[in-house]
C-alpha positions in Angstrom: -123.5 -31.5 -1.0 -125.1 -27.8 -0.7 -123.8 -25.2 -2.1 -123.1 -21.6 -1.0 -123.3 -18.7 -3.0 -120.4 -16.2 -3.0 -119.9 -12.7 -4.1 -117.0 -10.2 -4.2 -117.5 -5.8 -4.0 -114.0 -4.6 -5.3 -111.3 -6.5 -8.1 -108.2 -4.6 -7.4 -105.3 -6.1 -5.8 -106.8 -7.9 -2.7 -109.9 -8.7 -4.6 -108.1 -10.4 -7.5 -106.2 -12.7 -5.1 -109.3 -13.3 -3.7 -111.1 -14.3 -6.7 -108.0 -16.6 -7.5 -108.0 -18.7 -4.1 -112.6 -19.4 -4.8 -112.3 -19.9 -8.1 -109.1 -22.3 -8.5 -108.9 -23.5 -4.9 -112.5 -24.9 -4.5 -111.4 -28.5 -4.3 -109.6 -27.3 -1.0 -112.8 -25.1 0.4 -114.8 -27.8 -0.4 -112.9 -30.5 1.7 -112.6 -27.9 4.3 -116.1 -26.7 4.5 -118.0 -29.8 3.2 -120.0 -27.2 0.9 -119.5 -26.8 -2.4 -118.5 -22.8 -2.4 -118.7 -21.0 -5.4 -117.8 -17.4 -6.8 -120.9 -16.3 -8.8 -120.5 -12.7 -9.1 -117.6 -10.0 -9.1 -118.9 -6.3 -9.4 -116.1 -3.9 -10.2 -116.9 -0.3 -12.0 -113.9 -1.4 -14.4 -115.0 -4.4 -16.7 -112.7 -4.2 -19.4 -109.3 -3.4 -17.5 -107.4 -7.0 -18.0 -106.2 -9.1 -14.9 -103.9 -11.7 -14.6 -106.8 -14.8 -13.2 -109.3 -16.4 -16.0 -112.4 -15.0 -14.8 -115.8 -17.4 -16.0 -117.9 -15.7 -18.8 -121.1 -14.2 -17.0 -119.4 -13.6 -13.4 -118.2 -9.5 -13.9 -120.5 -7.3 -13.7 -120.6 -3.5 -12.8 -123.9 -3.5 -11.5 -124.4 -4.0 -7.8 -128.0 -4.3 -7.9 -127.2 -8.0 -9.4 -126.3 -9.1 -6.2 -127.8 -6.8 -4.2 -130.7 -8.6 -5.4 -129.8 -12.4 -5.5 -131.3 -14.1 -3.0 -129.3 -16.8 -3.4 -126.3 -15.4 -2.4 -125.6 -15.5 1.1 -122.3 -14.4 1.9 -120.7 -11.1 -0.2 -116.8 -10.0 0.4 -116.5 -5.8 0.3 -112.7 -4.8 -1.2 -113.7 -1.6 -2.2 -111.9 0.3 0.8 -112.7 3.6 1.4 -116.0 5.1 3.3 -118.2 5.4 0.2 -120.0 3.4 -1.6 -118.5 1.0 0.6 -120.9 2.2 3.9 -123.8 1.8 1.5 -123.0 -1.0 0.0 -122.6 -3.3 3.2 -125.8 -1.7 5.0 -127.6 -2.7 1.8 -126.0 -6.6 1.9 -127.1 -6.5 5.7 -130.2 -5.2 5.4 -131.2 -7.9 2.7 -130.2 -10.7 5.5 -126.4 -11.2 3.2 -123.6 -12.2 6.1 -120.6 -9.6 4.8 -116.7 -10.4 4.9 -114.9 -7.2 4.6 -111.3 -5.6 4.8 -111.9 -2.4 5.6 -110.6 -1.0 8.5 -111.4 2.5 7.4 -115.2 1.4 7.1 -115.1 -0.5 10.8 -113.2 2.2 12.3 -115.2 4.8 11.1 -118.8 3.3 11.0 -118.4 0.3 13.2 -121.4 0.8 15.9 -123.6 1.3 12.5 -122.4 -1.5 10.8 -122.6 -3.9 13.7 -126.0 -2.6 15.1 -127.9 -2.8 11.2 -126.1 -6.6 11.3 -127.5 -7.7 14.5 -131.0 -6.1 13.4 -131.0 -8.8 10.7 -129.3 -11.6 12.1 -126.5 -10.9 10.3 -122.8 -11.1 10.5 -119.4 -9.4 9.7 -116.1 -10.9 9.8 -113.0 -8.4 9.1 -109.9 -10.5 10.1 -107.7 -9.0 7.2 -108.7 -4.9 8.3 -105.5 -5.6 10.8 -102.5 -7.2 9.9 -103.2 -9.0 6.4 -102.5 -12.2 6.9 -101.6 -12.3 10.6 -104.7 -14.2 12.0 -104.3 -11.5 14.9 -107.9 -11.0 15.5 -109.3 -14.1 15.3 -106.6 -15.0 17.9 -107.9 -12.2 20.2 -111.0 -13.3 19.5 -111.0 -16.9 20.5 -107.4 -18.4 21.3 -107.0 -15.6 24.0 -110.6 -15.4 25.8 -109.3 -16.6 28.9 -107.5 -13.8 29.4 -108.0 -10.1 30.6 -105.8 -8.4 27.7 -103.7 -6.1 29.3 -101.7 -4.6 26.8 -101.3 -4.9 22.4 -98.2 -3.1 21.3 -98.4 -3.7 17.7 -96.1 -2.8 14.3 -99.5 -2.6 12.3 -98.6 0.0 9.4 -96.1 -2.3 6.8 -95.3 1.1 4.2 -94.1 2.7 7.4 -91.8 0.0 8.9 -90.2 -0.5 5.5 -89.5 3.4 5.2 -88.2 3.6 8.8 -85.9 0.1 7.9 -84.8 1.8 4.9 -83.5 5.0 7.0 -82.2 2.6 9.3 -80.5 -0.4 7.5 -79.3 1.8 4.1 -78.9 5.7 5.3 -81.6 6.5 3.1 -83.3 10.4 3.9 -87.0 9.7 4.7 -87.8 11.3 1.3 -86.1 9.0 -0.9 -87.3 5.9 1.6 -90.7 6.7 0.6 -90.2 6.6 -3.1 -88.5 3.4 -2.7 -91.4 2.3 -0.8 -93.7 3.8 -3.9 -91.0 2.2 -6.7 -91.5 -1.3 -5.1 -95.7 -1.4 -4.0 -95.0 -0.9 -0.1 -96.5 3.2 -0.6 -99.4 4.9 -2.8 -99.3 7.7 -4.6 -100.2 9.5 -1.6 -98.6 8.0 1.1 -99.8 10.7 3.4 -102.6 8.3 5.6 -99.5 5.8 6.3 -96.5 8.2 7.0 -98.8 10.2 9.2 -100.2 7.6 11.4 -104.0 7.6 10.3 -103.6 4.3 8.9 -102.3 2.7 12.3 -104.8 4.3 14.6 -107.5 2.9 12.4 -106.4 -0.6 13.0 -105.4 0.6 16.8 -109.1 1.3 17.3 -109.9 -2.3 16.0 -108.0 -3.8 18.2 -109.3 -1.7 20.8 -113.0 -2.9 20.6 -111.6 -6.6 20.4 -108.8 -6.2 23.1 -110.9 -4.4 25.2 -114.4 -3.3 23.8 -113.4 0.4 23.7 -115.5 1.9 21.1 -113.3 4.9 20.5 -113.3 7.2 17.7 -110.0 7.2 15.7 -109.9 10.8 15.3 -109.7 10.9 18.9 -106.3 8.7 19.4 -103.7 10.1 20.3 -101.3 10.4 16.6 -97.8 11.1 15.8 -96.6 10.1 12.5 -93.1 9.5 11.2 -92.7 12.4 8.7 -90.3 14.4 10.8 -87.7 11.4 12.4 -84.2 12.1 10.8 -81.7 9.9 9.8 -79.3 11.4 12.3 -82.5 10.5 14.9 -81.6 6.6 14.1 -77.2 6.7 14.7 -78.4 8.4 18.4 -80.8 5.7 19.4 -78.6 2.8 18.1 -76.1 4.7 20.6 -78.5 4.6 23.4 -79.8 1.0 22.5 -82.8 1.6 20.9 -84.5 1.0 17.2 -87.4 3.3 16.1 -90.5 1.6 15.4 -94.2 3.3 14.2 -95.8 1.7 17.4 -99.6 1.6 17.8 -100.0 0.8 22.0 -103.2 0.1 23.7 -102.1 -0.2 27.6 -105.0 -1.1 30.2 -104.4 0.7 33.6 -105.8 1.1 37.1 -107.8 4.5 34.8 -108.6 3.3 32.0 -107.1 2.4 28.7 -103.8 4.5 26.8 -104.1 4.7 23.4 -102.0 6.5 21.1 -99.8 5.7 17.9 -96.0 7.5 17.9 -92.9 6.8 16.4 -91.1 5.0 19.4 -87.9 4.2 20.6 -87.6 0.5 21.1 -85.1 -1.3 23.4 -83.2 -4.0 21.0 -83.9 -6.9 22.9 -87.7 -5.9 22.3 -89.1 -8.8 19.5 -90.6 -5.7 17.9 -87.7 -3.6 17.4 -86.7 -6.8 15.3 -89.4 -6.8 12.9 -88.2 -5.0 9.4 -89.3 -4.0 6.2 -93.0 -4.7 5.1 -93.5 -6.7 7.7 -96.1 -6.1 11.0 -96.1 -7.8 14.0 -98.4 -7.9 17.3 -97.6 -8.6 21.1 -100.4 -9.0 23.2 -99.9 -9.7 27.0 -102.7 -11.8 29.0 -102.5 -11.9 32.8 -102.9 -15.9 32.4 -101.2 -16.1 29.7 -98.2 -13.2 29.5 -97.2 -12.5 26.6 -97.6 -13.3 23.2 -96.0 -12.6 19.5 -97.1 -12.2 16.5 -95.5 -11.5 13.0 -96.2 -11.8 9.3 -97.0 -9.7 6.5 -99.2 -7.1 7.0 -100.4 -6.4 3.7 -100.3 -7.5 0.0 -102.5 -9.9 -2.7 -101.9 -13.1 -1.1 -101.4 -12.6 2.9 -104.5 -10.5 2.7 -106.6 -12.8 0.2 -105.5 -15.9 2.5 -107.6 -14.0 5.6 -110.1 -12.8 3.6 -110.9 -16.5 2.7 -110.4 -17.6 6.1 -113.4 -15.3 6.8 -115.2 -16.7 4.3 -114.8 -20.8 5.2 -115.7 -19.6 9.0 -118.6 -18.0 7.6 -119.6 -21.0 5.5 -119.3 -23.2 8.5 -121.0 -20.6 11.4 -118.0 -19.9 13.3 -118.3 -16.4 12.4 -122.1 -16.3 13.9 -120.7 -17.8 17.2 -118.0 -15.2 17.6 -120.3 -12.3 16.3 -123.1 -13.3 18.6 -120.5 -14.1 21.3 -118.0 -10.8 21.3 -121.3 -8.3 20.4 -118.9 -5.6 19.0 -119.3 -2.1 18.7 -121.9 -1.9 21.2 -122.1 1.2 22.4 -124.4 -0.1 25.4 -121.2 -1.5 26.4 -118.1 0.4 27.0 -116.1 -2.2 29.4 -112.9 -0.1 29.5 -112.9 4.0 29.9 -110.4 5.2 27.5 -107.8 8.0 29.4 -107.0 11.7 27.7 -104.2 11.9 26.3 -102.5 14.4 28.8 -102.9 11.7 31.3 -100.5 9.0 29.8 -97.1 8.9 31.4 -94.0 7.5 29.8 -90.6 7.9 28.7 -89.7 10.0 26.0 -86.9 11.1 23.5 -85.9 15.0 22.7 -83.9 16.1 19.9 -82.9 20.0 19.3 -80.6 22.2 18.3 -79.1 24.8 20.8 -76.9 27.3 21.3 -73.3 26.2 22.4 -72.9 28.2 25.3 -72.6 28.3 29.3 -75.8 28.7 30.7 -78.4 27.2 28.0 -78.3 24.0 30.1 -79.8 26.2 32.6 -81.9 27.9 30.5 -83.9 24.2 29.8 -83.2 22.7 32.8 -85.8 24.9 34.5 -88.1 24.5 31.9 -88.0 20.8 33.0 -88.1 21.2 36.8 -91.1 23.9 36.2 -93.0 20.8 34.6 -92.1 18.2 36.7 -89.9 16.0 34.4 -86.5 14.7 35.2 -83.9 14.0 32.7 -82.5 9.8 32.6 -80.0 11.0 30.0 -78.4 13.2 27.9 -76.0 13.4 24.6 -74.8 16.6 23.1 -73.3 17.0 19.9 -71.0 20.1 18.1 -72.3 21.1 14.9 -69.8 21.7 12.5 -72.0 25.0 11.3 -72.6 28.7 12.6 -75.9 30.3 13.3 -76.9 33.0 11.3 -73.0 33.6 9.7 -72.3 35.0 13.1 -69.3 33.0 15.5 -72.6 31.0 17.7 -71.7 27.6 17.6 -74.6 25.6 17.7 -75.0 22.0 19.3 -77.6 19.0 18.9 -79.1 18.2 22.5 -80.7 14.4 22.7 -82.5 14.0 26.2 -84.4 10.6 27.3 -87.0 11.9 30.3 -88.2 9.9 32.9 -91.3 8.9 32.9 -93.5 11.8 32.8 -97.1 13.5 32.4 -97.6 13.6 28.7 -99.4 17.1 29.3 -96.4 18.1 31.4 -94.2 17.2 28.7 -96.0 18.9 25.9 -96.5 22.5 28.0 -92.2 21.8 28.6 -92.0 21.4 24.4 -94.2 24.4 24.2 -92.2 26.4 26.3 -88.4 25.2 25.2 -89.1 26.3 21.9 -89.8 30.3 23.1 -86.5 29.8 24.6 -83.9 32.2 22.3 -81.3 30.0 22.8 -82.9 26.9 21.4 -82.8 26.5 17.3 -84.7 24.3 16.4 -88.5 22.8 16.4 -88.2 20.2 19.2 -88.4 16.5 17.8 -90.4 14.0 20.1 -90.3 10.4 20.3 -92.1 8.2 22.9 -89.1 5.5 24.5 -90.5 1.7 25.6 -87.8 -0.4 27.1 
């Protein structure tokens, strides 16, 4: 039986449950792969730090060059995350012939049409299933399941620390500041939480998706980004009213112009599988014109859902599925963009409004024009006394919610711009996107 030479970038979290699965679950690999698979190096800058796996005498290192240099080792796993060393690490493992398993959408999403281009130079591959979703074998399925299909749409729950803050606000009244330190308290959040909450985190993945989806090589700065900082909890008892949950949505929609992308937080109608999904977990739904549509769900993140693609990766790597699919989907190709990506002021859609107004006759008039002047028509509307004055003076205020019709997105933004130069209105505008 041959044997194949394994090693892993990065012992943190993922990379410890990685390590786990090769070194205690080789009788498994090895019935699966008919090779003998075995973990012979682990670089990590922190030797000494003590992890909860028995790790063989002479497999940590801290030096990369050790496997860097090995030519016996053919396949090497980057968990390092981040853009650097990471970028130069994995150029480095391509450029020496090594085929690289990775989970690193900020890497991909960032540096894709480098990585993929120095890989095919060298006859080379990359597999990243667990950059999107953990454990949800979501791109593999793109990948292969789905190829008889032109994807026409991925709505996706992608970001897992922002669901569980946004099910927190939801299911236990929580304010969005004391959801995120739950979220923190129980793993779901870093110390920072700031590349989740804001949305960077989902358009990353968005972007991978994109180039599998669709082959859009976008860049994710690009994508059009709303993150969940400023939803209320008063913003969740007026969509339950209207029928709705409020998801962190990432959306790639093909059209007759091209492809919308963007990443908001989004009304969803209840009966949507998505507005269903809670907590940490993330979930997928990808619509084929053959075969309609299609549901994913599962953790998104964590030690083991992540560790269990990671390996996945690895096994298809061991047994050349990985070379078929690279060779196959040629990703990040910039010789071939198969779907132009629209600007953002072209999307249409629905959309919520919340604000605060003054509560008397004529405001209604006051944005009512603004509206008309833009070309967007109001599907509903909900107002609300509050039980405050403005400014100590005997102004009652009131909360105005509004659902549009579908509308020009730069229409819509030049109405927000222009509603809040209104006197009358008393509050920054809050804006949600609306899918039924």
């Amino acid at each position: 039986m041959s044997k194949i030479k394994i090693a892993l970038f990065g012992l943190g979290t993922i990379g410890t449950g990685v390590a786990d699965i090769l070194l205690n679950h080789q009788e498994h690999i090895r019935k699966v792969t008919g090779r003998d698979v075995s973990l012979v190096k682990i670089c990590d800058k922190n030797t000494s730090l003590k992890r909860d796996i028995n790790i063989p005498s002479g497999i940590l290192t801290d030096d990369p060059d050790s496997i860097f240099n090995d030519s016996e080792i053919k396949i090497v796993i980057e968990l390092i995350g981040g853009l650097e060393p990471a970028r130069t690490f994995v150029l480095r493992l391509l450029e020496s012939g090594k085929n690289v398993v990775t989970a690193n959408k900020a890497l991909l999403a960032q540096h894709g049409v480098e990585l993929f281009a120095a890989a095919r130079r060298k006859n080379s591959t990359i597999a990243f299933e667990a950059a999107v979703c953990g454990g949800i074998p979501i791109l593999s399925s793109i990948a292969t399941s789905l190829q008889a299909n032109t994807i026409l749409s991925i709505n996706a729950i992608v970001n897992g620390t922002s669901n569980f803050i946004l099910s927190q606000m939801e299911d236990g009244g929580a304010s969005y500041n004391d959801a995120v330190k739950e979220a923190q308290k129980l793993g779901y959040a870093e110390a920072n939480p700031a590349m989740d909450v804001d949305g960077t985190d989902a358009v990353q993945k968005l972007t991978i998706l994109a180039q599998l989806g669709f082959g859009a090589t976008v860049d994710w700065k690009n994508v059009s980004r709303m993150g969940i900082e400023s939803v209320d909890a008063i913003d969740f008892k007026f969509a339950k009213d209207l029928g709705y949950r409020i998801k962190l949505l990432a959306v790639a929609n093909r059209g007759e112009e091209g492809l919308e992308l963007h990443v908001a937080p989004t009304l969803v109608k209840f009966d949507n599988p998505l507005a269903r999904v809670r907590n940490a977990f993330n979930a997928v739904r990808v619509v084929g014109d053959y075969v309609g549509p299609v549901f994913f769900q599962g953790l998104g993140a964590g030690r083991k859902p992540t560790a269990s693609a990671v390996v996945g990766d690895v096994i298809d790597t061991v047994l050349g599925r990985t070379k078929i699919t690279f060779d196959t989907l040629n990703l990040w190709n910039n010789n071939e963009q198969s779907v132009p990506v629209k600007r953002a002021d072209n999307f249409y859609g629905k959309s919520y409004l919340r604000f605060d107004a003054e509560d008397r006759a004529g405001v209604m008039r006051d944005f009512a024009a603004v509206f008309e002047k833009n070309n967007i028509s109001i599907a509903s509307m909900i107002q609300h006394e509050i039980n405050n004055t403005n400014n100590n003076t005997n102004k009652q205020n009131a909360v105005i919610i509004l659902i549009t019709h579908e509308a020009l997105e730069g229409n819509l933004l030049k109405a927000i711009d222009e509603l809040e130069k209104i006197p009358s209105i008393q509050s920054k505008i809050i804006r949600m996107r609306v899918q039924d």
